[in-house]
PLY file of the C-alpha trace (Angstrom):
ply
format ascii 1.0
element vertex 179
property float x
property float y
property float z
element edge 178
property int vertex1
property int vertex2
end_header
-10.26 3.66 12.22
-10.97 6.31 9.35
-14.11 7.87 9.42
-15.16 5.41 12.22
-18.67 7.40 13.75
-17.64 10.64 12.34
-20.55 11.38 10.89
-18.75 12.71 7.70
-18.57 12.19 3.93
-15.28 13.98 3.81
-12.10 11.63 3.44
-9.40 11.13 5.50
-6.27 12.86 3.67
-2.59 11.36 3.06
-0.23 14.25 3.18
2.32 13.85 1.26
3.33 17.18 1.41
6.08 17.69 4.15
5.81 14.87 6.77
4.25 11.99 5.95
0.70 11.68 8.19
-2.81 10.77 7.93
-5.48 12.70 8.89
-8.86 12.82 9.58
-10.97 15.86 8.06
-11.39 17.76 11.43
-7.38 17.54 11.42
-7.06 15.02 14.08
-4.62 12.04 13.44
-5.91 9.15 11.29
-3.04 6.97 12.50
0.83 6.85 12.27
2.10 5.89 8.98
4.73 2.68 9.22
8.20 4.26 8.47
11.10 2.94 6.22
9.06 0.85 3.25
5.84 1.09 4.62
6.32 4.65 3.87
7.62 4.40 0.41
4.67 1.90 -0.54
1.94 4.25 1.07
3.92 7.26 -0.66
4.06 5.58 -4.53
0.10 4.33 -4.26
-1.26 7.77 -3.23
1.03 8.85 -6.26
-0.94 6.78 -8.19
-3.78 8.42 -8.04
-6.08 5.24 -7.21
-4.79 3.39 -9.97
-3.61 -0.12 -9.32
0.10 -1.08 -9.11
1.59 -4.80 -10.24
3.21 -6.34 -7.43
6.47 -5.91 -9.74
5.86 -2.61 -10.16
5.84 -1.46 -6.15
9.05 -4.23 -5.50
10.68 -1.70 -8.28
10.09 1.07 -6.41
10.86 -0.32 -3.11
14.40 -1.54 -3.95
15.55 0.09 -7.04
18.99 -1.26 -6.62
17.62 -5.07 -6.80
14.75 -6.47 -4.75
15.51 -10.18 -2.19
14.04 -13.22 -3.03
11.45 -12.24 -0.18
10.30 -9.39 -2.04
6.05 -10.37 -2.41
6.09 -11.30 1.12
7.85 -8.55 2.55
5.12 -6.32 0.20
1.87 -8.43 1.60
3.78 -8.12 4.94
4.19 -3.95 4.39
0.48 -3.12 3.25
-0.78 -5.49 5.58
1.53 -3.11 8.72
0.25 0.16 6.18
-3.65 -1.18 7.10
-3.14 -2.40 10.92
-2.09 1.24 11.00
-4.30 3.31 9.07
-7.64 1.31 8.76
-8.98 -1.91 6.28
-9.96 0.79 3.58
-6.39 2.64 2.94
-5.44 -0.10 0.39
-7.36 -2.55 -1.83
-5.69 -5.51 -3.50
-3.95 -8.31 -2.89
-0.47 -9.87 -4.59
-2.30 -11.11 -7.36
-4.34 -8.29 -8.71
-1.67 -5.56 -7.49
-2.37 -3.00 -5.03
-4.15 0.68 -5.24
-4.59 3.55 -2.63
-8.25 3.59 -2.12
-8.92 7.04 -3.61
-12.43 8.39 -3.15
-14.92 8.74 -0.04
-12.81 7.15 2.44
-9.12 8.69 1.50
-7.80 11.32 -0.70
-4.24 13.20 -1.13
-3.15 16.15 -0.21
-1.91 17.18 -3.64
-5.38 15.91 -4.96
-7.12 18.50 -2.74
-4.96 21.18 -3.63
-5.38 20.11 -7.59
-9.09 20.31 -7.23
-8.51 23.74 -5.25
-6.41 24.98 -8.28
-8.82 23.99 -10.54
-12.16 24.83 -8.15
-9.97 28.95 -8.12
-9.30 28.56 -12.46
-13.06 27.80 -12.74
-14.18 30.80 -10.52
-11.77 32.91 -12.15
-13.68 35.46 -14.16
-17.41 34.87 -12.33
-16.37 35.30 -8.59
-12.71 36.76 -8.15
-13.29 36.36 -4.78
-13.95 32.54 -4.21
-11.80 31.87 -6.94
-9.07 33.66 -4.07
-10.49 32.26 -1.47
-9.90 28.50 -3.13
-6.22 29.14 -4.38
-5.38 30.66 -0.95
-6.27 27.10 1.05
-4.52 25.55 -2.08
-1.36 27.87 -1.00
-2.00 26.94 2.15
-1.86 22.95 1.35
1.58 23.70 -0.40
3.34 25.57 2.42
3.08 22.74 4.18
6.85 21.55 2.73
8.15 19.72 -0.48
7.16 16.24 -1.20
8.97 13.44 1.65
11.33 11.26 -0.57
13.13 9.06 0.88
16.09 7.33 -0.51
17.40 3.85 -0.57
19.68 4.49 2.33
16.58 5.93 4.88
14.64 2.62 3.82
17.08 0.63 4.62
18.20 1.90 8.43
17.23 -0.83 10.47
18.70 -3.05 7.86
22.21 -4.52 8.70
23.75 -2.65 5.66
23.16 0.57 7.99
25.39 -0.87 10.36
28.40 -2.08 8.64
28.69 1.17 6.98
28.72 2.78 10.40
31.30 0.13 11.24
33.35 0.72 7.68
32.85 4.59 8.50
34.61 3.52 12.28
37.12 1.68 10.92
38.26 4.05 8.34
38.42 7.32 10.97
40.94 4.72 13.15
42.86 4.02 10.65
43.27 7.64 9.65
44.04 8.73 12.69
47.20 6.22 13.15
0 1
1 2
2 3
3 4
4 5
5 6
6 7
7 8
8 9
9 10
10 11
11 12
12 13
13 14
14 15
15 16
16 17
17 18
18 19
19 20
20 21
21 22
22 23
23 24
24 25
25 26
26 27
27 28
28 29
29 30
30 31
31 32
32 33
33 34
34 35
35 36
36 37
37 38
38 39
39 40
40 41
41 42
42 43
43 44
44 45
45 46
46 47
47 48
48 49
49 50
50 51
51 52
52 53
53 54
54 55
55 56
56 57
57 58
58 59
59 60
60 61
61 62
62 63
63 64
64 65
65 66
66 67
67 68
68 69
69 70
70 71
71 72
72 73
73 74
74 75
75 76
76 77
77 78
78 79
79 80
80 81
81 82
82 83
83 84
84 85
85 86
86 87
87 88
88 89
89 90
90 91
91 92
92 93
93 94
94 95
95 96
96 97
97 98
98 99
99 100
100 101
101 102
102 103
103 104
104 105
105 106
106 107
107 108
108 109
109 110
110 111
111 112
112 113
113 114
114 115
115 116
116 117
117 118
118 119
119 120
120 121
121 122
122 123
123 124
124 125
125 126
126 127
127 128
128 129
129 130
130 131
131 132
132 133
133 134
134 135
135 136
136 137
137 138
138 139
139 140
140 141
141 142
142 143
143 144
144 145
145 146
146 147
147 148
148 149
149 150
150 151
151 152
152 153
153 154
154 155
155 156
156 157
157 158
158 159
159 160
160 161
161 162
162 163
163 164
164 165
165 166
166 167
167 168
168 169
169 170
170 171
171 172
172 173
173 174
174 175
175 176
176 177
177 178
């Protein structure tokens, strides 16, 4: 469980950076974050910076093409996987008020640390060259980690059947070009 007898007051960090993970501050792993939608929904709250998001709002950004009459209870059903996996505290809301990222003491973004490095090295700038160095390089650092994890509609939807009849169109199609 996040911070669970850590001692800390530093927040376990969402990377969104490269591979999706959670960590804990001294690096170790916070938990393994739910692939395919889970990812998505755990991917557009942290983008949100804390703010809460209408149930209608994630179900657009889960299925873009068209959500299934399912769609609230497969979202419930996805945060509640998101929190068996990464602790109670990761998300806050239900389907009625909408559901946030709980930014702050418990959890925070790796693009939010880097931001407040950026801004930490502006600040520093012209008083002490040297810290203001020192914060852009672990801000670097933070960014070399790889370019934002997007998936698209196809990656959510592998273990769906639509995964498999296009392998079976794709297998149909090679047979019948090769005749």
């Amino acid at each position: 469980m996040p911070n669970a007898g850590r001692g800390t007051h530093q927040p376990n960090v969402i990377h969104l950076l490269g591979s999706l993970i959670a960590v804990h501050p001294d690096g170790s792993s916070a938990g393994s974050v739910p692939a395919g939608r889970a990812s998505l929904l755990v991917q557009r709250l942290a983008a949100a910076s804390g703010t809460a998001l209408s149930v209608d709002t994630i179900i657009d950004a889960l299925w873009p093409k068209g959500a299934p009459a399912t769609a609230n209870r497969t979202v419930a059903s996805l945060v509640s996987r998101v929190r068996s996996a990464l602790g109670p505290d990761v998300i806050d809301g239900n389907t009625t008020r909408g559901y946030r990222f709980n930014l702050g003491s418990a959890w925070t973004t790796d693009v939010t640390l880097a931001e407040r490095l950026v801004n930490e090295a502006q600040s520093r700038s012209s008083s002490a060259p040297a810290l203001a160095a020192a914060s852009a390089h672990r801000g670097l650092d933070m960014l070399d980690r790889g370019v934002p994890v997007v998936l698209s509609d196809a990656d959510a939807d592998a273990d769906s059947s639509d995964a498999s009849d296009a392998s079976d169109a794709s297998a149909s199609s090679s047979s019948s070009s090769s005749s």
